[in-house]
C-alpha positions as CSV (number, residue, x, y, z in Angstrom):
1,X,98.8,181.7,132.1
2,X,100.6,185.2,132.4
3,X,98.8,188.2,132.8
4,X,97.2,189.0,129.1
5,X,96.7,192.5,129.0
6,X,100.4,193.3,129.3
7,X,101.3,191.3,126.5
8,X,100.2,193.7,123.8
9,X,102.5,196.7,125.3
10,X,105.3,194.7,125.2
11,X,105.1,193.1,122.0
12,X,105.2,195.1,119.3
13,X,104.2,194.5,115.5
14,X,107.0,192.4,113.6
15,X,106.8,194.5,110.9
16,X,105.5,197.6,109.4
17,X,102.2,196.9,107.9
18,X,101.6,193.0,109.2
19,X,98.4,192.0,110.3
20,X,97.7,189.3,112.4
21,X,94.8,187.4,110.8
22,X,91.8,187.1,113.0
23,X,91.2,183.6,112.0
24,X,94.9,182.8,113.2
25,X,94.8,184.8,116.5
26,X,91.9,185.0,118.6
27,X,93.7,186.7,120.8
28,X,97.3,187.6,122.0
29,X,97.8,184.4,123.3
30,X,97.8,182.8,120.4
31,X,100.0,185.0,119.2
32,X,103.4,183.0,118.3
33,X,105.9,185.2,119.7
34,X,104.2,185.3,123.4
35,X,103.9,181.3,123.0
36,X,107.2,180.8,122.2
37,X,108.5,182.6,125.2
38,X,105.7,180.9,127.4
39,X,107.1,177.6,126.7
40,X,110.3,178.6,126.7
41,X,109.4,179.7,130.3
42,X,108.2,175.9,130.9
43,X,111.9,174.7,129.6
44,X,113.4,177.0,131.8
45,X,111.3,176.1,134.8
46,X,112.9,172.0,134.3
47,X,116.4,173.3,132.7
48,X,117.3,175.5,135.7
49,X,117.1,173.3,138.9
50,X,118.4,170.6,136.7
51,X,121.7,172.6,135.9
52,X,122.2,173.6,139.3
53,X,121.7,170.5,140.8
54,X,124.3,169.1,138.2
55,X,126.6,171.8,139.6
56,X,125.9,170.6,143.2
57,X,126.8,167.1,142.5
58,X,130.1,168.2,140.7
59,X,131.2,170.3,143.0
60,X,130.4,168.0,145.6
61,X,132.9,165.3,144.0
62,X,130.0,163.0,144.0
63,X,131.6,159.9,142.2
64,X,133.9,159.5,145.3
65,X,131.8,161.0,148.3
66,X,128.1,159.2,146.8
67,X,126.5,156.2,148.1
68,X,123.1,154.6,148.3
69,X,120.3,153.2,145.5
70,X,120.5,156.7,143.8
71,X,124.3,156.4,143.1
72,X,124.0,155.3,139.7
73,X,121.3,156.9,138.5
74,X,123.1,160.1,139.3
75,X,126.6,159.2,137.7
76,X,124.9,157.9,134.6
77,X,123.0,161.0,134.7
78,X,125.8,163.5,135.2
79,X,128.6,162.0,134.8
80,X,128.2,158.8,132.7
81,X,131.2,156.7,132.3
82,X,133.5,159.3,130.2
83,X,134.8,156.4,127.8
84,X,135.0,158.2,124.3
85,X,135.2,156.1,121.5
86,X,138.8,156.7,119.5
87,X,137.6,156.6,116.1
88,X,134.6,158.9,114.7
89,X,133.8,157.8,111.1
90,X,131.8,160.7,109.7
91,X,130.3,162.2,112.6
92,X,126.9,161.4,113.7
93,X,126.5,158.5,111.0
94,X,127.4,154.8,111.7
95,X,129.5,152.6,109.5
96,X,128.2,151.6,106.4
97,X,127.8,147.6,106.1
98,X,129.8,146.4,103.2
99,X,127.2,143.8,100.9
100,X,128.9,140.4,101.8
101,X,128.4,138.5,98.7
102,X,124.5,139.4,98.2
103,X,123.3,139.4,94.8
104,X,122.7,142.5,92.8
105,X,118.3,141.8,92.7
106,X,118.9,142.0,96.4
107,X,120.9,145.1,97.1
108,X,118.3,146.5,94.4
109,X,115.4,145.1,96.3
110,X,116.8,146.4,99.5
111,X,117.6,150.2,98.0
112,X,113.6,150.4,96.3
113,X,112.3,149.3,100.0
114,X,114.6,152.3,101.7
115,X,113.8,154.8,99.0
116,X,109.7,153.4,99.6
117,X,109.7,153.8,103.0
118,X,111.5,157.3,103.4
119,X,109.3,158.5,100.6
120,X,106.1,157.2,102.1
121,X,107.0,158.1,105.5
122,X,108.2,161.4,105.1
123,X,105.5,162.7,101.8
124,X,102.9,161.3,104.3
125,X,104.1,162.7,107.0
126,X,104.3,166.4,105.2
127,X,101.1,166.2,103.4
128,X,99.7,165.3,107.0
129,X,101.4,168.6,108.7
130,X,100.3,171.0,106.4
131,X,96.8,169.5,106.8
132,X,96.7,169.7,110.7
133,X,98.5,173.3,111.1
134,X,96.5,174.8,108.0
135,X,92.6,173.5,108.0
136,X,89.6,173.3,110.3
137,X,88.3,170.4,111.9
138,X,84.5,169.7,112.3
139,X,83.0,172.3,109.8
140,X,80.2,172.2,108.5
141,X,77.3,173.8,106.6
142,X,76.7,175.9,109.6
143,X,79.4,176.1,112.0
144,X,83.2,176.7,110.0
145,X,84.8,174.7,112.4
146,X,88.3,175.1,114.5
147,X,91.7,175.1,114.1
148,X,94.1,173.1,116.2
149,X,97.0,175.7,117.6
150,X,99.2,174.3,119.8
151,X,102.4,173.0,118.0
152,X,103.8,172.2,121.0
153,X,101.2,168.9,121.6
154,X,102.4,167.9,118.7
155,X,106.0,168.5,119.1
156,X,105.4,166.2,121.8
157,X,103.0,163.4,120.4
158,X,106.1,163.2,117.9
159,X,108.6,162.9,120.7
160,X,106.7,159.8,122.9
161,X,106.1,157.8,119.9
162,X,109.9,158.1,118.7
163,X,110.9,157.3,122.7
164,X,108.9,154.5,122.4
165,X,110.5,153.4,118.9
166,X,113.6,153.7,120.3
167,X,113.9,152.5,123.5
168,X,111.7,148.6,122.2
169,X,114.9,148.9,119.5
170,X,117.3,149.7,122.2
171,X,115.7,146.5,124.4
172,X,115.1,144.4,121.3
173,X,118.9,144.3,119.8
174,X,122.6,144.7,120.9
175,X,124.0,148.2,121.5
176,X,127.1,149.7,122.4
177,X,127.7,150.0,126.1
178,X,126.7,153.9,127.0
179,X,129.1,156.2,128.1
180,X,128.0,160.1,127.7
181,X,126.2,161.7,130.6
182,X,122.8,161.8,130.2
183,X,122.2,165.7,130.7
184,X,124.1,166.2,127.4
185,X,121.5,164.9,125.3
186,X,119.4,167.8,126.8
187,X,120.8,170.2,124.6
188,X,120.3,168.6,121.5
189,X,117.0,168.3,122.6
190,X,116.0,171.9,123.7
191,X,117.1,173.1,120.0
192,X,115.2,170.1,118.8
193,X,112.2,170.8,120.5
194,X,112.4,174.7,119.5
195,X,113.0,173.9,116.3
196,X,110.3,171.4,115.3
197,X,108.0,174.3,117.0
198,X,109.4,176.9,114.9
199,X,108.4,174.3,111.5
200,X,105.1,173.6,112.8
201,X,104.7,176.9,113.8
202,X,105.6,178.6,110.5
203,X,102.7,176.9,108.7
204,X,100.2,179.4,109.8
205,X,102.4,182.0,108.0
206,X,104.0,180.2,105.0
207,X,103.1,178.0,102.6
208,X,104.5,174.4,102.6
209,X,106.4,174.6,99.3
210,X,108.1,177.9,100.9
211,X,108.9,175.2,104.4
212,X,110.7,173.0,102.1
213,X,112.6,175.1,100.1
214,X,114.0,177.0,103.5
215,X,114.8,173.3,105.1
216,X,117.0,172.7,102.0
217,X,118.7,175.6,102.2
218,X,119.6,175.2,105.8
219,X,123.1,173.5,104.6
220,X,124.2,177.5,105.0
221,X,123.4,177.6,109.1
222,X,124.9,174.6,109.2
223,X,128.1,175.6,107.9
224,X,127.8,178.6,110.2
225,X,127.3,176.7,113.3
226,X,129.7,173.9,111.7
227,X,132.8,176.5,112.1
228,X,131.2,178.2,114.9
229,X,130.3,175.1,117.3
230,X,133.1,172.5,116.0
231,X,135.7,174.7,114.1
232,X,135.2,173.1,111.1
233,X,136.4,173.9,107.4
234,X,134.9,173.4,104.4
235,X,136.0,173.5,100.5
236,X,135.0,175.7,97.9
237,X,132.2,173.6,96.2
238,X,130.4,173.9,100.0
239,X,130.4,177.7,99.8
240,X,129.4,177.7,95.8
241,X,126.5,175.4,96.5
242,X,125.6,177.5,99.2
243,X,125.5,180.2,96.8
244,X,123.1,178.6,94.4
245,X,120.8,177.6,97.3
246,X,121.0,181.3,98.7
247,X,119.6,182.7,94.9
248,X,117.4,179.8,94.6
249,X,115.3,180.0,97.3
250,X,115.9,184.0,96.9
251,X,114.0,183.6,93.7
252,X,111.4,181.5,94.7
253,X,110.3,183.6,97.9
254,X,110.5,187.5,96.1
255,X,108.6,185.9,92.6
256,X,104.8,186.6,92.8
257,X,101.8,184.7,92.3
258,X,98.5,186.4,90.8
259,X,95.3,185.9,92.6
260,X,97.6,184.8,96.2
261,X,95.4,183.0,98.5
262,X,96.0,184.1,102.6
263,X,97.5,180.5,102.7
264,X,100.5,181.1,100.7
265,X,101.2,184.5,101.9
266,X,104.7,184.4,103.1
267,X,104.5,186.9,105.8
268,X,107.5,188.4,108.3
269,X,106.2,186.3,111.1
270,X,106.8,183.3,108.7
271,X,110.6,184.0,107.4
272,X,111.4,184.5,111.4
273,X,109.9,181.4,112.2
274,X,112.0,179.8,109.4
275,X,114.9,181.2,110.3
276,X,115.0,179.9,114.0
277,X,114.0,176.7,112.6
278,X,117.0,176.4,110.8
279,X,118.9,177.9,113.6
280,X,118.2,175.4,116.1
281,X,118.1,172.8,114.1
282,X,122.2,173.5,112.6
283,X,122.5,173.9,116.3
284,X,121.2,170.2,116.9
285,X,123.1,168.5,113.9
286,X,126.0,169.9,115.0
287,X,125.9,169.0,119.1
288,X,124.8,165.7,118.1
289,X,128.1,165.7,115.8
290,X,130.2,166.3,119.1
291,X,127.8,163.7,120.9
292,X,128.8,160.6,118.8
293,X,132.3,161.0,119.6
294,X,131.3,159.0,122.6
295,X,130.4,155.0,121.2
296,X,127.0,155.3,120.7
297,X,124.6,154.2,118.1
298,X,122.1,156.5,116.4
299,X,118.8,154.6,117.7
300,X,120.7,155.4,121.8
301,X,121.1,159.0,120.5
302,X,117.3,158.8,119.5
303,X,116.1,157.2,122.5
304,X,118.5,159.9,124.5
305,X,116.9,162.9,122.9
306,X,113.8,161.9,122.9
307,X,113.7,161.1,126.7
308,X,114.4,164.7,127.7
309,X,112.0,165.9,124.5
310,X,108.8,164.2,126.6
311,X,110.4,165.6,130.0
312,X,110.9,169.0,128.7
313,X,107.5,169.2,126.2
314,X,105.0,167.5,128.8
315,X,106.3,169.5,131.6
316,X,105.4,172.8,129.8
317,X,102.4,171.4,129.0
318,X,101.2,171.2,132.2
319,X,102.5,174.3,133.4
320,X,100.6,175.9,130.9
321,X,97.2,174.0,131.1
322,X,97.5,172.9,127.5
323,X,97.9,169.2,127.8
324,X,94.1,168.9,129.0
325,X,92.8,171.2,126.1
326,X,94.7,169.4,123.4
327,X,93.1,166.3,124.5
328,X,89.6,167.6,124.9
329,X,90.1,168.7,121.0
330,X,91.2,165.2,120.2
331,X,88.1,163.8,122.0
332,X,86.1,166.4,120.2
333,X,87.9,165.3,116.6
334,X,88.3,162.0,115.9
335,X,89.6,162.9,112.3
336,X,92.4,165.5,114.3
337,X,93.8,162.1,116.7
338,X,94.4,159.9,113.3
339,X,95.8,162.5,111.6
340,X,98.1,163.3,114.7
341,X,98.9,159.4,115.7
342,X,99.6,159.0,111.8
343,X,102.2,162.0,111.9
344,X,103.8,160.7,115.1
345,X,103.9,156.8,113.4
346,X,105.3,158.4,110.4
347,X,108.1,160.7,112.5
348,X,109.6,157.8,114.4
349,X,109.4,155.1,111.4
350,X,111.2,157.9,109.2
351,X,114.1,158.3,111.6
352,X,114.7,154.4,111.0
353,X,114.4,154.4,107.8
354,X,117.2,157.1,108.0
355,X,119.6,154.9,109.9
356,X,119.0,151.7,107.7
357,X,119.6,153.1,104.6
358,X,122.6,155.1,105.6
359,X,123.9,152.0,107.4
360,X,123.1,150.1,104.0
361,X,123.8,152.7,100.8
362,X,125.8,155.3,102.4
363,X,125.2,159.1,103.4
364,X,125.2,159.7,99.2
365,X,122.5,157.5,98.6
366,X,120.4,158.5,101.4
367,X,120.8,162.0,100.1
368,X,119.8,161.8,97.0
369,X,116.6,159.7,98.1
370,X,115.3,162.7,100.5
371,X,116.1,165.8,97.7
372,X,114.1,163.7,95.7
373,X,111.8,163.6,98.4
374,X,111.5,167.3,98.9
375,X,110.8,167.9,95.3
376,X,107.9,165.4,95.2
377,X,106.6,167.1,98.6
378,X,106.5,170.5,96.7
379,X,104.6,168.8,93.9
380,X,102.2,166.8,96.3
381,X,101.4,170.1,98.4
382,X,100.4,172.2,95.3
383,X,98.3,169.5,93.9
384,X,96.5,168.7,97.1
385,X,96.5,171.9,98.7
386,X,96.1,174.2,95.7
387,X,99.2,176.5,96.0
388,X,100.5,178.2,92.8
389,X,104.1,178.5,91.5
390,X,105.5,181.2,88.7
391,X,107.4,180.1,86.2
392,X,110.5,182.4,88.5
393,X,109.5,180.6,91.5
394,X,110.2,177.3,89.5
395,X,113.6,178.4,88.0
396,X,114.7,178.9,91.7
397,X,113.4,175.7,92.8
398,X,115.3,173.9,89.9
399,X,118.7,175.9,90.8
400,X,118.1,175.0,94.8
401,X,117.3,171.0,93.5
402,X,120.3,171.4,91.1
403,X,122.5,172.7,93.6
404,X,121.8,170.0,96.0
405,X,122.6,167.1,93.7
406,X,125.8,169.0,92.9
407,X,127.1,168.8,96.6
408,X,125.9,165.3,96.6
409,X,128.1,164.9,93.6
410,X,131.1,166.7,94.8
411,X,131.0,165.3,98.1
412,X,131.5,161.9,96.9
413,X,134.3,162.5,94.1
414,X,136.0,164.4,97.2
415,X,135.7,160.8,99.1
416,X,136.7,158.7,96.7
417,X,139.7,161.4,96.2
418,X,140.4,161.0,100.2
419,X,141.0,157.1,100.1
420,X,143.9,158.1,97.9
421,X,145.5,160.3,99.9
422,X,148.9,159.5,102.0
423,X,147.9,158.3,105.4
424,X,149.1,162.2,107.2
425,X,146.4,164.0,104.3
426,X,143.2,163.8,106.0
427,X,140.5,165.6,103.8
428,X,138.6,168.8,105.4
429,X,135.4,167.9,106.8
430,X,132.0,167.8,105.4
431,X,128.7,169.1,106.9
């Protein structure tokens, strides 16, 4: 690890009057701003040779001058195959399959078994998160126990089990033949990585009702980096949802709840923490946007991201010592591995959940299914965790929940409008 006691002169307070809780930060280490740059030091230490040996093999002209058993490793790597597929049908989501002649009790059977699983997976895997960033393991009468503080171990137990999921699917079933350079999916993955850190994170800070509220109102980044990253335009209902969601959440964080417990606190160190969350995350949405414009399938852009998510997560890891202290916790807390196998089972079957029913009901349906969801996580996380809402911190949750089902709304009136349009009319895009 750095040098500790120059850490302190060179990072300030976050704001005037925050205290870092004792029970939080033992020392400066754990403090999240020095671990962030830390393991962004681990990323950099894999991301910079990487880039310039890309640059070498470039400049080099290496699909004409290369030879040898490494030869296509390194043009699938660098290079890939360059065949971009012509048509890209709503950006990062694949086709939806039309119901051949399937009986209504099916289709019905088949949308209660998506909405089950992304609910169960996702509320699970929430409930879960909260519980493993916010409690003590092994207390007891005598000893209060420990927290586990490295969101970064988790980050990466996440990313393995996914990379597994993905690549037995990838081996298991026909994909398209792959065509993007590999070292493309590493951007998605940094801002991934970053900002899963930045959710897990936040939980020492925030509460989990505060979490969810902030993820639904990352449709406004999204924009931003929509017009920013890919030049996109959007219509007027975009920006007056956006609107709602902005005075929603608004409402929720600045109403205040008597007798606050330190859990719910939403302190400075929490709203940054959300707010590179979002950040990176619009960031990945939208790269992985630009990604699918070569023929891909979602489960090969899982499996692609997730590859360089293990590489870049482990590899800090072990830079940093960590990897060997997050076991010895787990070895020391057998409740702590189930809970964090659980979260990682639950991460990876989510994601193909997501690409089933999408490929089966359509981006509307799927939406609707996982607002839903984020209104029952609010619920379950103040029942089970004991956090208190005012009755203005519920008006803006029902304006953010209200606003969402009216983009879902709009968005598919504007769809049905665009099938009617001449040919030369194509409709303005969508985030």
């Amino acid at each position: 690890r750095f040098c500790l006691p120059l850490v302190p002169a060179s990072l300030p307070m976050m704001a005037t009057g925050e205290e870092i809780a004792p029970a939080l930060q033992d020392s400066w280490g754990d403090f999240w701003l020095f671990r962030f740059f830390v393991n962004a030091a681990g990323y950099a230490s894999i991301v910079v040779p990487g880039f310039l040996l890309i640059q070498y093999f470039k400049r080099r002209n290496y699909l004409e001058t290369g030879r040898g058993i490494c030869f296509p490793v390194i043009k699938s790597c660098v290079f890939g195959s360059e065949v971009k597929s012509v048509h890209q049908d709503d950006g990062s989501l694949p086709l939806r399959a039309e119901p051949t002649e399937s009986s209504t009790a099916r289709q019905v059977f088949k949308l209660l078994f998506c909405a089950a699983g992304l609910q169960a997976s996702y509320l699970t895997w929430g409930v879960l998160q909260e519980r493993v960033m916010t409690r003590t393991y092994g207390a007891t009468k005598t000893d209060p126990g420990e927290k586990f503080k490295d969101s970064q171990f988790l980050v990466f137990m996440n990313r393995i089990l996914a990379f597994t999921v993905a690549g037995l699917y990838c081996a298991l079933t026909k994909q398209p033949r792959h065509g993007a350079p590999m070292y493309k999916y590493s951007f998605a993955s940094l801002s991934n990585i970053l900002s899963s850190w930045c959710q897990y994170e936040a939980l020492k800070y925030i509460s989990f009702p505060t979490q969810v509220l902030a993820k639904a109102s990352k449709v406004i980044p999204v924009m931003m980096m929509g017009k920013l990253v890919s030049r996109k335009s959007y219509e007027y209902w975009e920006y007056l949802t956006a609107a709602l969601i902005s005075v929603g959440v608004s409402m929720f964080l600045l109403s205040s709840a008597p007798n606050r417990t330190v859990s719910t606190v939403t302190t400075f160190s929490g709203i940054v923490l959300l707010a590179g969350y979002i950040i990176f995350d619009s960031f990945t949405s939208n790269w992985q946007d630009a990604l699918f414009t070569y023929k891909m399938s979602p489960v090969q852009m899982m499996f692609g991201v997730n590859v360089f998510s293990c590489l870049f997560t482990v590899g800090s890891l072990l830079e940093q010592g960590a990897l060997l202290e997050s076991l010895r916790f787990m070895a020391r807390h057998s409740e702590f591995t189930a809970h964090a196998v659980l979260l990682s089972v639950c991460s990876a079957c989510g994601q193909l959940f997501i690409f089933y029913t999408i490929n089966q009901f359509g981006a509307a349906v799927f939406t609707i299914i996982m607002t839903l969801r984020q209104a029952f996580a609010i619920l379950l996380s103040c029942l089970i965790y004991g956090h208190t809402v005012t009755v203005v911190g519920g008006l803006g949750i029902a304006v953010v929940f209200m606003a969402l089902f009216l983009r879902v709304y709009a968005r598919s009136r504007m769809k049905k409008r665009s099938k009617k349009l001449p040919p030369g009319e194509a409709p303005v895009q969508k985030v």
